[in-house]
N, C-alpha and C positions, 0 to 999 in steps of 0.2 A: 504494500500500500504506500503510495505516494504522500508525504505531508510537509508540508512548506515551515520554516522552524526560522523562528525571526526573537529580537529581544522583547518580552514581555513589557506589555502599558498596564498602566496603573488601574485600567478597566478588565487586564486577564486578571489580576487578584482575586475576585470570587472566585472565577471558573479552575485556576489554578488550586486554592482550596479547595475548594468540593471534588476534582480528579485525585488531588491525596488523600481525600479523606478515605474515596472509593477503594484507591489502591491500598491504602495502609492495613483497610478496616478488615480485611479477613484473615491478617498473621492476627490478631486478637484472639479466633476462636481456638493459635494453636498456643494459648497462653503467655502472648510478648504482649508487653505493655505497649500500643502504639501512641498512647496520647502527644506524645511529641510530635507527630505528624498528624494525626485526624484531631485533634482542638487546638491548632494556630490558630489564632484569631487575626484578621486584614491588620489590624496595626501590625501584629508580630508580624508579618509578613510585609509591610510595608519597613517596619525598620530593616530586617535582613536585605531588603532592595537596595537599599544607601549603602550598604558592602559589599555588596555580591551581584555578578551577574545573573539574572533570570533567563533561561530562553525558552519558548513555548515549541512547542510542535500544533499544526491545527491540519485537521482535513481538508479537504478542496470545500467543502462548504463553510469553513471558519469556525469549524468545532473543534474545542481544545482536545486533543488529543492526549499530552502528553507534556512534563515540565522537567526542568533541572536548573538544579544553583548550582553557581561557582566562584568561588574569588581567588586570586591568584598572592602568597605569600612567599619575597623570597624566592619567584621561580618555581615554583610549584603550585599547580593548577589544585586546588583541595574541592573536589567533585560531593554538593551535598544535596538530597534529596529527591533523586532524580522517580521519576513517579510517571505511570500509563496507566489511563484509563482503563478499564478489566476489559474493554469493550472493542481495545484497541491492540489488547496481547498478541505479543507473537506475529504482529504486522511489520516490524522493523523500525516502530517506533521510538525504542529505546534505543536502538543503533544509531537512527537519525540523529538522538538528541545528543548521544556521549562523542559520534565523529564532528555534529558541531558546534561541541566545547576544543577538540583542539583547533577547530576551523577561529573560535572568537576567543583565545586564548593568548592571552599577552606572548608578543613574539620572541621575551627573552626568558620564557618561560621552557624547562628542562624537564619538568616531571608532571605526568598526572597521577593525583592521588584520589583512592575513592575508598569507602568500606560499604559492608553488608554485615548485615546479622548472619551469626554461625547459623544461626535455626531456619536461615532462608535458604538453603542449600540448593534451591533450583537458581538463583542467581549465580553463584560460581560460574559453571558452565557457560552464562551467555557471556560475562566479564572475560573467561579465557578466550573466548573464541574473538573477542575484539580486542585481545592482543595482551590484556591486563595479566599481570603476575601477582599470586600471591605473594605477600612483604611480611607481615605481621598479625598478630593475635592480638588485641586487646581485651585481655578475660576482665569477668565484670566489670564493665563498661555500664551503658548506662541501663539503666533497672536493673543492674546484676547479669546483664546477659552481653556476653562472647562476641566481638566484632571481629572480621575477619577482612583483613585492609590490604589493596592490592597497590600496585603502580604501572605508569605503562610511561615509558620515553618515546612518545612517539617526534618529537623535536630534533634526535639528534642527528648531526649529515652521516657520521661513520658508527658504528656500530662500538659497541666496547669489548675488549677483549675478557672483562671481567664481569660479563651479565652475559643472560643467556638472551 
C-alpha cells in the first residue's frame, strides 16, 4: 500500500493520538502497562513536538495511517513511538515511516537508535529485516518490563571493519 509521509501539523495531533491509542491498546490484554502511549493527552503531545520531529504516514484519501517521533542527540537519530493503525498492518506502513526518519534525519547524524518491549517479540523481526541490530537490554525499564534497543548506521559511506 502506497502512503504519502510528510511532517505532522498541529491539526494531525488528534488523529495521531487516537492511531496510538488503537495500536498500543491491545499489548494491555497481554499485561504491559500501555498508559504511556494510549492516555497522552494533545498538550503532552504538543510539548514532545517542540523537540522532536513528528512525521505522519496518511493514505491516498488523507487518513492517518500511521506516526513516528524522533529527535536527533549528538548524532544519533533516538526513534520514539512509532505506531500503525491495526487497520493498516503489515501494508509497509511502518517501513514507510522508519526509511523516512533516515530520509528527514539531521545529515550529520551516524546512528539510528530505536527500542521495543521484550514482550513484543513480533516486532524484532520486522526491525531486522530493515537492517536494525540488536544493541542492548534495558531490564526493568519502564513499568518493570524488559526493553530491547537496536541501532542501525545507515549514514555511513564505508562500512566498518568492526560491526557487522
Amino acid at each position: 500500500m502506497e502512503v504519502g509521509i510528510d511532517v505532522a501539523r498541529t491539526e494531525d495531533f488528534p488523529s495521531i493520538l487516537e492511531v496510538q491509542k488503537k495500536a498500543f491498546l491491545p499489548y494491555a490484554a497481554r499485561g504491559i502497562e500501555t498508559s504511556i502511549w494510549t492516555e497522552e493527552t494533545l498538550d503532552e503531545l504538543t510539548r514532545d513536538a517542540r523537540e522532536k520531529t513528528i512525521l505522519v504516514a496518511k493514505d491516498k484519501e488523507g487518513r492517518l495511517a500511521g506516526a513516528v517521533r524522533f529527535a536527533a542527540v549528538e548524532g544519533v537519530v533516538f526513534v520514539r513511538k512509532i505506531c500503525v493503525d491495526p487497520e493498516y498492518k503489515r501494508l509497509g506502513v511502518g517501513r514507510a515511516l522508519l526509511l523516512a526518519v533516515e530520509k528527514y534525519a539531521p545529515t550529520d547524524a551516524h546512528k539510528i537508535s530505536l527500542c521495543t518491549l521484550l514482550l513484543t517479540h513480533e516486532n524484532i523481526p520486522f526491525f531486522l529485516r530493515l537492517g536494525y541490530r540488536p544493541e542492548t537490554v534495558f531490564p526493568d525499564h519502564y513499568h518493570h518490563i524488559d526493553l530491547l534497543c537496536f541501532g542501525k548506521y545507515p549514514f555511513r559511506k564505508t562500512p566498518s571493519p568492526n560491526l557487522p
